[in-house]
C-alpha positions in Angstrom: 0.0 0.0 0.0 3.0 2.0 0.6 4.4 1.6 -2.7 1.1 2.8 -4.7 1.1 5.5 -2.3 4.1 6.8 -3.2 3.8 6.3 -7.0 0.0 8.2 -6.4 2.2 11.0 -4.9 5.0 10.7 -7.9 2.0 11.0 -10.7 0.1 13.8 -8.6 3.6 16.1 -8.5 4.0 14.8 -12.2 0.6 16.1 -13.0 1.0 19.5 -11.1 4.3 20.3 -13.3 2.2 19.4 -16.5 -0.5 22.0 -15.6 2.3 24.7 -14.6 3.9 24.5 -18.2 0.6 24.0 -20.2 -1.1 27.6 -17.9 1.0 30.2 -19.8 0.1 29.1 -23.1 -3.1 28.7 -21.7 -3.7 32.3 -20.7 -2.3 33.5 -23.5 -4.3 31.5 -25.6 -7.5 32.8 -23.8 -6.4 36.2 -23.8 -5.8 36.3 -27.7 -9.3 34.8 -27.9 -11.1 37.2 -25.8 -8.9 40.2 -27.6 -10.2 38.4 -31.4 -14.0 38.7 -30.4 -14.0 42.1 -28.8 -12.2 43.5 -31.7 -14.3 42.1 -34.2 -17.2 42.4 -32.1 -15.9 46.2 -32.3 -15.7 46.1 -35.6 -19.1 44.7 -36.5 -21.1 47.3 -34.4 -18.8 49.8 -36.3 -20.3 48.6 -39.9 -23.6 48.4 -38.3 -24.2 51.2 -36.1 -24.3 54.3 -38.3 -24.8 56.6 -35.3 -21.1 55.8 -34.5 -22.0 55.7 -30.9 -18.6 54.9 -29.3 -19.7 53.8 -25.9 -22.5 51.5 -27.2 -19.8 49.9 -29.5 -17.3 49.5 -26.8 -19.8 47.8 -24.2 -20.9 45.4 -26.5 -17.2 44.8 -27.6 -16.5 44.2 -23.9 -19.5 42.1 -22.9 -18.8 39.7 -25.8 -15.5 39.8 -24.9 -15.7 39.1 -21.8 -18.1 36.2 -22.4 -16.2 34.8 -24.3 -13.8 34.8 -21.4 -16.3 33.4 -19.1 -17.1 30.3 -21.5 -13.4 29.6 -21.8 -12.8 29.1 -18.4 -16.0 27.4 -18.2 -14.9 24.7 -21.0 -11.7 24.4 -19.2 -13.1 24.3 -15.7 -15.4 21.4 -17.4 -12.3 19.5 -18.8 -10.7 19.9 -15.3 -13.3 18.4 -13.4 -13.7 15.6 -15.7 -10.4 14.9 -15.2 -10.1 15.2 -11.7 -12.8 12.8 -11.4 -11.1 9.8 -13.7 -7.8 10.2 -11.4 -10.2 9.7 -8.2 -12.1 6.7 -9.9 -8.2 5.6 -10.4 -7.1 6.3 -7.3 -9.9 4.8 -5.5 -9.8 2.0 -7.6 -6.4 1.4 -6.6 -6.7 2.2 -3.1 -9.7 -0.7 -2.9 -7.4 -3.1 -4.7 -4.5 -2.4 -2.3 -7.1 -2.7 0.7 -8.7 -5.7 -0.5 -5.3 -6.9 -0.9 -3.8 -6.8 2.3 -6.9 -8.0 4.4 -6.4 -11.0 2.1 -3.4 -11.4 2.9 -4.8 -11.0 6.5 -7.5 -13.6 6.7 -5.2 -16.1 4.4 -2.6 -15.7 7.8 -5.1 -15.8 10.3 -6.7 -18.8 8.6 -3.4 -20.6 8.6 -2.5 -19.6 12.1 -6.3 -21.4 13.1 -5.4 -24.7 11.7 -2.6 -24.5 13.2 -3.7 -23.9 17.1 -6.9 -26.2 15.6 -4.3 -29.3 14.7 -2.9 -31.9 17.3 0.5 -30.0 16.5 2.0 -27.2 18.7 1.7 -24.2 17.4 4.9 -22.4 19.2 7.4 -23.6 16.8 5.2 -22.4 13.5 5.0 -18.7 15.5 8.6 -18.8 16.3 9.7 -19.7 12.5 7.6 -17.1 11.1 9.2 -14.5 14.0 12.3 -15.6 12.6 12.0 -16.0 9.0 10.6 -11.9 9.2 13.7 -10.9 11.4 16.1 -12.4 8.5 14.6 -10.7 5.8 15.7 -7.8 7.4 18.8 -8.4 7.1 21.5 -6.7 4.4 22.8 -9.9 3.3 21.3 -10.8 0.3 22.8 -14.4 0.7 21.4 -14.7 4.0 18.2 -14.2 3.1 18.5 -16.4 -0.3 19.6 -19.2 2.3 16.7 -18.7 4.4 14.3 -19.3 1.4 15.9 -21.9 0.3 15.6 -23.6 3.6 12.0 -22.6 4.2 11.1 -23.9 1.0 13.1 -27.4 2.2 11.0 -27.2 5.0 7.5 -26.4 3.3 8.4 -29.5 0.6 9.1 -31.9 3.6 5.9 -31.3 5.4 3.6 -31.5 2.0 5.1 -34.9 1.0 4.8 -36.2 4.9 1.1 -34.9 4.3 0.7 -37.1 1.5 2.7 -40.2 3.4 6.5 -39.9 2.5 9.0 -38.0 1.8 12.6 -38.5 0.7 16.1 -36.5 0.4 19.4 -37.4 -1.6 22.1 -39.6 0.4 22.0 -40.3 4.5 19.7 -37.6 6.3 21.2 -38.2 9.9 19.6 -35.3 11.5 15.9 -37.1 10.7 17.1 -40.2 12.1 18.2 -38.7 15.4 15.3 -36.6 15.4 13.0 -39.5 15.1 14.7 -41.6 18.1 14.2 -38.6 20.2 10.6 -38.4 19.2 10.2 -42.4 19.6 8.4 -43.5 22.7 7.5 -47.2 22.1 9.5 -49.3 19.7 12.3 -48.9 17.4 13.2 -52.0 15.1 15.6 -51.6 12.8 18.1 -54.0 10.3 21.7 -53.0 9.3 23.4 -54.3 6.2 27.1 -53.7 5.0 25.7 -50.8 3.4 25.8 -49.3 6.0 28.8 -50.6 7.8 30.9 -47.5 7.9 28.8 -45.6 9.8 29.0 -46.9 13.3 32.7 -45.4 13.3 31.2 -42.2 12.0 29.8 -38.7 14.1 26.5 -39.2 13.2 26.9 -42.5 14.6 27.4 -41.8 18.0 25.1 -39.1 18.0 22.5 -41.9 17.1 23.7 -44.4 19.9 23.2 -41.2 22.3 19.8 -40.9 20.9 19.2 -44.5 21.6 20.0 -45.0 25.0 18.4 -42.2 25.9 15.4 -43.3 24.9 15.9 -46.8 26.3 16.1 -45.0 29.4 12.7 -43.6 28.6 11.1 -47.0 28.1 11.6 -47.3 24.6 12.2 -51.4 23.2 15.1 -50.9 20.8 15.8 -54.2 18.9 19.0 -54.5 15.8 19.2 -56.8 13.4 22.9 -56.6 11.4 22.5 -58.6 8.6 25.1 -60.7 6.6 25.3 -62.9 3.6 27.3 -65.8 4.9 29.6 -66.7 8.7 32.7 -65.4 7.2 30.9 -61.8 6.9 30.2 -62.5 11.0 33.7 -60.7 12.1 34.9 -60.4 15.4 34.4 -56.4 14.8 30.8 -56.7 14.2 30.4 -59.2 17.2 31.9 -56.3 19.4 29.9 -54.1 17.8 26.7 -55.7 18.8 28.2 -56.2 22.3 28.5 -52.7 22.1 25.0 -52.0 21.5 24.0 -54.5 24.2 25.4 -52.4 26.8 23.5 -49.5 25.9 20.1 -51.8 26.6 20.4 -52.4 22.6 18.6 -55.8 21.5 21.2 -56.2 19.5 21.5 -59.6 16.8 23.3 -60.7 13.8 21.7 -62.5 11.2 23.4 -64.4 8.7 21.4 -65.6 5.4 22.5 -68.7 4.9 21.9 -70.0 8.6 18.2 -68.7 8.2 15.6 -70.8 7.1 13.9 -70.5 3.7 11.4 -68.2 4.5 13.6 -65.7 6.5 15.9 -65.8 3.5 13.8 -64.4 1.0 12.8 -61.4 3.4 16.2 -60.0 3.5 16.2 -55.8 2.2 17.8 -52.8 2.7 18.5 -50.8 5.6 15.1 -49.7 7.1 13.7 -48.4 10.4 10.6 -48.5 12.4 9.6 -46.0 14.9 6.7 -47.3 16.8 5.4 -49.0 14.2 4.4 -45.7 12.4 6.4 -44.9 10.7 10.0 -46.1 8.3 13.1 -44.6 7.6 14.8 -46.6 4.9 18.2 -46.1 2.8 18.0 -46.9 -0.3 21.6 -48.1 -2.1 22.6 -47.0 -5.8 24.4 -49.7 -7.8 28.0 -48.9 -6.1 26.0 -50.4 -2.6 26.7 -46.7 -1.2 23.6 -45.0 0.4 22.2 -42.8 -2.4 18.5 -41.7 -1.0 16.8 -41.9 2.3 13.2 -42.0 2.6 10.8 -41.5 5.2 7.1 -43.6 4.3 4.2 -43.8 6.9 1.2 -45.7 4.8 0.0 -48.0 6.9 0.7 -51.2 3.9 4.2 -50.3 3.5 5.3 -49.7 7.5 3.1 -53.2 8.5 5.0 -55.1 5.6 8.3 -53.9 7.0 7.7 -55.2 10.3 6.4 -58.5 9.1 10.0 -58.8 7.5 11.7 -57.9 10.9 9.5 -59.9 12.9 10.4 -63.1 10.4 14.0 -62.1 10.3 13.8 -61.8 14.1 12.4 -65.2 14.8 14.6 -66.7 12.8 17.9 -65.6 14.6 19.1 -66.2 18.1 20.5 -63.8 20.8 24.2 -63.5 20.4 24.8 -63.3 24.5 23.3 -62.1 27.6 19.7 -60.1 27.4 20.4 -56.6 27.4 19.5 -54.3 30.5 15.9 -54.2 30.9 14.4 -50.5 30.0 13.9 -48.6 32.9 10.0 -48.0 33.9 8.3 -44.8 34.5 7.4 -46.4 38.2 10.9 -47.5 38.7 12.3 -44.0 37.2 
């Protein structure tokens, strides 16, 4: 609204300068006029009156005259007002689509903002992003605030496809794993191939043992499968691995295809995860066996087909040693 403000302001000193320069040749023009019809007007009553009555001629040269003045400024007055009135229809048109406008803009926020407080969802962290996101694009860096709309959009792309049931992002997404153990407060079943062997030495890695012991702690049943093709792939570094895990209150087990019977043998896949049996965080390989994509997928078919597979896989395998530490309850604390 500011903007056609401003530009209203621009075209109305535009518009005054216009009139300024077009005045004098105005004036003049009307003075020439008025000079033309009381000099001929003169002139007529000069042919026609043949008492050559002087004052007689002169009045009626300067009531015509002056007249003809009058209906200049008439006509002129006229064309003003006509166009005084279009740049108010304009200007009042503009001003009612600025108005409407913004109070769209208005109820389209305040409509958000009520599905929001109206969803299961809090509604602090939407407030807080959009605090933020307005305090960045005040700031001078252009690059800033090209990052911050890049990562908004990120954000607004995640949350449609988790609307529609999944979602997915190139390579390993660490922070959504994390994230979701924090989140989990049931169960958390998950399988581990040599696909993804190098990342237990990795950051991320401990981050997500962190993340998984804490929520032990909570009550959480964390069960790992790490999956192998044959015994030799069963090496004294993945046994202490799983140890590893155990101590943490891990159900940690390794699984080795061809020990398994039939059945378990043709449910072997890639890396995936089950939080609470909602939800599945899977890695998907490209032909080089590195992770290329991760995907998150919460229809109901898919996440009750991958726990099927666990739960076969599961039952086929035995405990590699002692139970792990049972997961503290909340009566126990």
């Amino acid at each position: 609204m500011t903007g056609t403000s401003g530009a209203s302001s621009g075209e109305a000193r535009g518009a005054s300068r216009s009139e300024e320069g077009q005045r004098s040749p105005n004036l003049l023009r009307k003075t020439l006029v008025t000079a033309v019809v009381a000099a001929a007007t003169y002139l007529l009553t000069n042919v026609l009156n043949q008492d050559k009555n002087q004052v007689w001629q002169l009045t009626v040269s300067v009531v015509l005259g002056g007249a003809a003045l009058i209906i200049q400024y008439l006509v002129d007055f006229e064309q003003r007002l006509n166009s005084m009135e279009q740049g108010l229809d304009k200007y009042h048109l503009e001003m009612r689509r600025e108005v409407e406008g913004a109070f769209a803009r208005i109820s389209e926020a305040t409509e958000l903002f009520s599905e929001v407080d109206r969803s299961v969802l809090r509604s602090d962290g939407v407030a807080r992003l959009a605090r933020a996101y307005t305090h960045v694009g005040r700031q001078e860096s252009q690059l800033v605030k090209d990052f911050a709309q890049d990562r908004i959009a990120q954000l607004a792309s995640t949350m449609e496809s988790l609307s529609r049931g999944s979602t997915d992002c190139p390579g390993e997404e660490h922070d959504w794993l994390i994230a979701l153990t924090a989140c989990c407060t049931r169960t958390l079943e998950a399988t581990s191939t040599p696909v993804d062997r190098d990342f237990w030495t990795s950051e991320p890695a401990n981050r997500y043992l962190k993340a998984q012991e804490e929520a032990v702690k909570r009550g959480v049943r964390v069960r790992r499968l790490f999956l192998v093709k044959n015994p030799l792939e069963r090496t004294e570094e993945l046994e202490e691995l799983c140890r590893s895990q155990r101590d943490l209150g891990i159900d940690a087990r390794i699984a080795v295809r061809s020990e398994l019977p039939q059945r378990a043998r043709l449910t072997l896949t890639n890396d995936f995860i089950v939080f609470d049996g909602q939800l599945c965080y899977e890695i998907e390989p490209d032909v080089d066996v590195v992770p290329a994509k991760t995907l998150l997928k919460m229809t109901p078919a898919h996440v009750q087909e991958r726990m099927k597979r666990f739960n076969v896989l599961w039952e086929a395998t035995e405990p590699t040693g002692p139970d792990p530490l049972p997961a503290p309850t909340a009566a126990s604390g």
